[in-house]
Structure formats: C-alpha cells, structure tokens
N, C-alpha and C positions, 0 to 999 in steps of 0.2 A: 255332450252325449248323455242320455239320462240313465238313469240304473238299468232300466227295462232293457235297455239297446246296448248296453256294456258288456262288450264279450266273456266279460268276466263271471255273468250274471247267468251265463248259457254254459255253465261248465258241470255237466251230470256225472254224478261216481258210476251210474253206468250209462257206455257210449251208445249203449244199441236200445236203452232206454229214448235218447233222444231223437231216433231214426225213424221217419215215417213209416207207417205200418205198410205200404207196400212201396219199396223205392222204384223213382222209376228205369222203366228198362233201358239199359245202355244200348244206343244206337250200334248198329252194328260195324266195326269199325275195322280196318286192316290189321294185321299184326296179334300180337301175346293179346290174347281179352287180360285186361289190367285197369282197376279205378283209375289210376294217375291218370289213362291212356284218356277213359272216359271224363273225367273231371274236367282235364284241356280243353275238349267239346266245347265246355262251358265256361268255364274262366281264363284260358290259356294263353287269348291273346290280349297284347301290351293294354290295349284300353279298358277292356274291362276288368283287369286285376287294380288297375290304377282305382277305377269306380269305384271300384270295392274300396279299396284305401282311403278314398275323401270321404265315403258316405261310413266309414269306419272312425274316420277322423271328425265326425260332425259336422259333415258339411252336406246338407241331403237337396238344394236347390240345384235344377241344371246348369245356372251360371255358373255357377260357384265351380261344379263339377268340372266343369270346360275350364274355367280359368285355372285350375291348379293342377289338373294335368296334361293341359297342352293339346288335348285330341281335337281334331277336327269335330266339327257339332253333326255334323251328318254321319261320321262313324262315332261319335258317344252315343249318338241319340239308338245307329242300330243297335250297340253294344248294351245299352240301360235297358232297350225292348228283348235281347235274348237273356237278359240279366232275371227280366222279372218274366219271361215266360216260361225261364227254370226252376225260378222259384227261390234264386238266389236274395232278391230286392222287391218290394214291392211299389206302388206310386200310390201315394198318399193325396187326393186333391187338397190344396193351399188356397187358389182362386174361381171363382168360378167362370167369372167373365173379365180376359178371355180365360179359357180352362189353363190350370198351371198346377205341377204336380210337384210333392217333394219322392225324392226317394230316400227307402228306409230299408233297413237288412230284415231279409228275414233269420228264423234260425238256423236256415241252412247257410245264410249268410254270414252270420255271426262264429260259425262255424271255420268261415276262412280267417278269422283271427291269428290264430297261430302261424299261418301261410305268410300274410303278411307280414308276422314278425319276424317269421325264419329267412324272407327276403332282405327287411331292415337289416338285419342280422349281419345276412350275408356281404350286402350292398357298405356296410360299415367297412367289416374284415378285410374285403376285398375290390374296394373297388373305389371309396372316397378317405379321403385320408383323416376327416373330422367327421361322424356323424348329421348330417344334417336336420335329423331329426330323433325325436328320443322316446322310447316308451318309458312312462313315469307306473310305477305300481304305489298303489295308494291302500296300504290295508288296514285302514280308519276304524274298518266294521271289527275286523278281527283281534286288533292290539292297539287301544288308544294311545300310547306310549310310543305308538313307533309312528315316523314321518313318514311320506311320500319319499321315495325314490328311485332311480334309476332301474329300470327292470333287468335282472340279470336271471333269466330265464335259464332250467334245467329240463332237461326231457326225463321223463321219470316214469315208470313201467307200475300201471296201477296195479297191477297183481300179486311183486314183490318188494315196492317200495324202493326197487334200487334204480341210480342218474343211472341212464343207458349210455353206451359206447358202442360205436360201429362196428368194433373187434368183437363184440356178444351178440352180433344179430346173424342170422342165418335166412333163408328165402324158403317157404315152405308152399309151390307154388299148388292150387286146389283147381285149378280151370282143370274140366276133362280135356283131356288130347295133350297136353302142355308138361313138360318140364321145364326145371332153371334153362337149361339149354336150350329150348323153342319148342315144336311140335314135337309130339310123339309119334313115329309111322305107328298105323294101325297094326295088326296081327293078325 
C-alpha cells in the first residue's frame, strides 16, 4: 500500500475538514434517521466490507479481490460497482485491451479504516481464538528509535485528549421529530 492510500495518511485534526462540501443526501430509509442506518446502505453488507478490507490490504485487482474473500464474482463485481458509485473506491484502468481496472480507496474509503479495525478487533476478542490477521503500526516517520509493532489502538476524544469509555458516553439525539426513545408525537 503506498503512503498516499495509507489510512494513516487520511487522518485530519479536524474531521469536518475532511467532509465533502455538500455530502450526499441520505436515501430515505425506515426507522431513527441515523448515519450508521445510512452508512449500511453502502457498506453494510458481508461483501462489500470484505472489499473494502483486501483493497485496504493492498490488494486492488479483481482476482485478487474474489480470491480472498470468497464472494461470488457476480455479487463482488455488483458490490465494487455500488462501492465506486458511492464514492467509497474508485476503478483505476491497468489494461486496456481487454479493459481491466484496479480498484483503489477513495477517502471516503480510507475513512472505513478504523471500521475495519474495530471488526479485527472485535473478530480477535470474540470470535477466533488466535488472531488471524494483525495490524502492524510502523511509526518510522515520527520516532526513528521505535520499531514496528503490533497496533494496540485507543479511542481517544480529540477535544479533551482523554481514552473514551462507554460509561462517559451519552446519546444526544438532533433529527427533528426524534428522541433516545423513537419519535416524538407532534403537539
């Protein structure tokens, strides 16, 4: 993966700095209006989070892609097209005859990095008993003295600098019509 495409390289002190000037508008969908809700839309199912994770992992050919996550090529191939019609991934032409594309993140794609990890994560803790995979932190640029190793990631609140914990968080919900609870009846 090269610096340019290294999630690490997409990491802004502010996050609404890196937001396109007009996002697009959320499909209109049942239930709470909620990004998570909206995000699913677009990444939510098995195959195209996996895409996201090979073309994360360096791997941006569609063989490639099909071979390490196992999906059928007629549902990768729909999932890489709603991938890059989101604007999650784009297709880079490789060949031209026949036409053969790689795919590459963009940075809204680069942006599901952390998603990815909080699955590793999770998938480690709960669900395989060794790792099968490992994010390595390499912070070469910033302290020559220190190696590569093992990523032990903290979630950390840029505003006051403190590791967040579930017991400090609260739900402050802003959709009109809506509280924590569901709808609000009108008045």
């Amino acid at each position: 993966m090269s610096a340019s495409e290294s999630p690490a390289a997409h990491h802004p002190a502010d996050p609404a700095a890196a937001r396109p000037a007009a996002p697009r508008p959320a499909a209109a969908l049942p239930g709470r209006p909620c990004s998570a809700a909206a995000t699913l839309q677009v990444v939510g199912e098995k195959w195209a989070l996996l895409a996201v994770r090979e073309i994360f992992f360096g791997n941006h050919r569609f063989e490639a892609i099909a071979r390490n996550t196992g999906a059928p090529r007629d549902r990768l191939a729909a999932r890489l097209r709603t991938l890059d019609e989101a604007g999650v991934i784009e297709r880079r032409p490789y060949n031209e005859r026949p036409p053969r594309y790689e795919y590459h993140l963009t940075p809204s794609g680069r942006d599901l990095a952390p998603v990815i990890r909080a699955l590793l994560d999770w998938g480690d803790r709960w669900v395989n008993e060794e790792p099968p995979v490992v994010m390595v932190h390499d912070p070469h640029t910033a302290n020559a003295e220190e190696s590569a190793h093992d990523l032990d990631a903290a979630w950390v609140c840029r505003t006051c600098g403190e590791e967040v914990a579930m017991n400090t968080l609260t739900v402050d919900v802003r959709a009109p019509g809506w509280d924590r609870a569901g709808p609000v009846a009108a008045s």
